[in-house]
N, C-alpha and C positions, 0 to 999 in steps of 0.2 A: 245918572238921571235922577232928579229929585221930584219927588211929589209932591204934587198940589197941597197948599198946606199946613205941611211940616215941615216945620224947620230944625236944623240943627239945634237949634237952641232950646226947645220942644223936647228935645232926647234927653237934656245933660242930664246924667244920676239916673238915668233907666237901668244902667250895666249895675251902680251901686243896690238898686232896689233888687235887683235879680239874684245877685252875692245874696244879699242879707235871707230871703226868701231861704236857697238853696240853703242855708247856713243853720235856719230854723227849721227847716226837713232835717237836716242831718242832727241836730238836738237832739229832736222830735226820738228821731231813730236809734239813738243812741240813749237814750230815756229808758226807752222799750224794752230792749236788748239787756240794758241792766234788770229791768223788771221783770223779765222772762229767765233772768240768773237766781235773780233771788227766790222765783217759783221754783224753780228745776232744784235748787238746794232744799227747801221743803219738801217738798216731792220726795227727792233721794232719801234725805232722813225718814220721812214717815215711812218708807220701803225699805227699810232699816230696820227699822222697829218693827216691822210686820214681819218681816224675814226669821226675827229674833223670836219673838214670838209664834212662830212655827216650829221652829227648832227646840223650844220649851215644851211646847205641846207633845212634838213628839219622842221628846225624852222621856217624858212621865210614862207615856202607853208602852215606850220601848220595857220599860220598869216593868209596868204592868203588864205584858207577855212572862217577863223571867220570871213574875211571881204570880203569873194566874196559877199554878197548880195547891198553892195554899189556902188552906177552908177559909181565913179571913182576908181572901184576896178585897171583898168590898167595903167591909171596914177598915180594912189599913191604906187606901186608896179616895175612899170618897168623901171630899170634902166641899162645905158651901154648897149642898144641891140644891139648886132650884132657883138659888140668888145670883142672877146673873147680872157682874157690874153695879150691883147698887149697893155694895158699898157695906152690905151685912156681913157683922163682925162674927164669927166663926175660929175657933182655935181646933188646929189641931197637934197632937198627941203624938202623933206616927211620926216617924224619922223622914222618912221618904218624901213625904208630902209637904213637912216642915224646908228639908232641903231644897228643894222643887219651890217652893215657896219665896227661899229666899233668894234661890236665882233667878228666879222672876224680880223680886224688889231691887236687885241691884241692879238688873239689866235695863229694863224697861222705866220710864219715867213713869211716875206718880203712880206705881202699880201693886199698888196695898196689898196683902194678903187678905183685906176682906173684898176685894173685888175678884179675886178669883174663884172658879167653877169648877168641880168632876164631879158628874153625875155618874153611878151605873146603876144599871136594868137588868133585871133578867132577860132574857129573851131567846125564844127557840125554844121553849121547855126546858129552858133552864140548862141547856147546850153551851149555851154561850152570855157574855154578857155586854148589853151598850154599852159603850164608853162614850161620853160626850167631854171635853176638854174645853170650858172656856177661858182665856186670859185675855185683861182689861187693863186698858194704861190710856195717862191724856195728857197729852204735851203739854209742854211749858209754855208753849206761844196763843192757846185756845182754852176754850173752856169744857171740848167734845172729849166725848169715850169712846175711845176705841177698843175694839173687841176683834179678837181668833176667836173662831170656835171652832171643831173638828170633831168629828164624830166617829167612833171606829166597832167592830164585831170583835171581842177578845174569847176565845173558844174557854171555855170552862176548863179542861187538861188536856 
């Protein structure tokens, strides 16, 4: 039964116009999908390097347990206090911190030995001491700093 109208002729290239439509969705969709890959690999890197940099952090404190019982546990330990990420040039002297140091620079991108951080405090009456741990690194793709910081109670003996 045909409707008032329309005609056949009225239709031709509807089906062609519906392809093409359904053809640009699927583009459309497949666009996306790529650009939600190429997120999801940023993403996983930068959870990579934050990973890496926890396991840095907690190497040094681990250090820093074996060797709280010696008197210059805070001199042979504290380096750059107070300079967090910005980039102030600081040398240190100590083996430990040198080493520490340079597994940070070769781990982490763009991750200076002067943007790194450890602070300690006395604290508790001198019981024990703050440990603050910061490491800073900024990808090759951005112009941002990123930062660990980690904060720990290291008991005096």
């Amino acid at each position: 039964m045909a409707r008032p109208g329309i005609s056949r002729q009225n239709q031709q290239g509807s089906t062609l116009i519906e392809a093409l439509i359904a053809m640009a969705i699927f583009a459309i969709s497949i666009l996306a999908l790529i650009a939600l890959q190429g997120f999801t690999i940023r993403a996983n890197s930068e959870n990579q390097y934050r990973g890496q940099a926890t396991y840095l952090a907690n190497s040094l404190i681990g250090q820093m347990w074996a060797a709280r019982a010696s008197g210059s546990f805070a001199t042979n330990f504290a380096f750059n206090s107070g300079h967090t990420c910005d980039g102030s040039s600081t040398s240190s002297s100590q083996a430990e911190v040198t080493n520490w140091l340079s597994s940070i620079n070769s781990t982490l991108p763009n991750a200076t030995a002067a943007r790194q951080s450890v602070t300690i405090a006395s604290t508790l009456s001198g019981s024990a001491n703050q440990v603050t741990v910061t490491i800073c690194w900024q990808n090759t793709s951005d112009s941002d700093v990123r930062h660990f910081t980690t904060t720990t109670l290291i008991p005096t003996s």
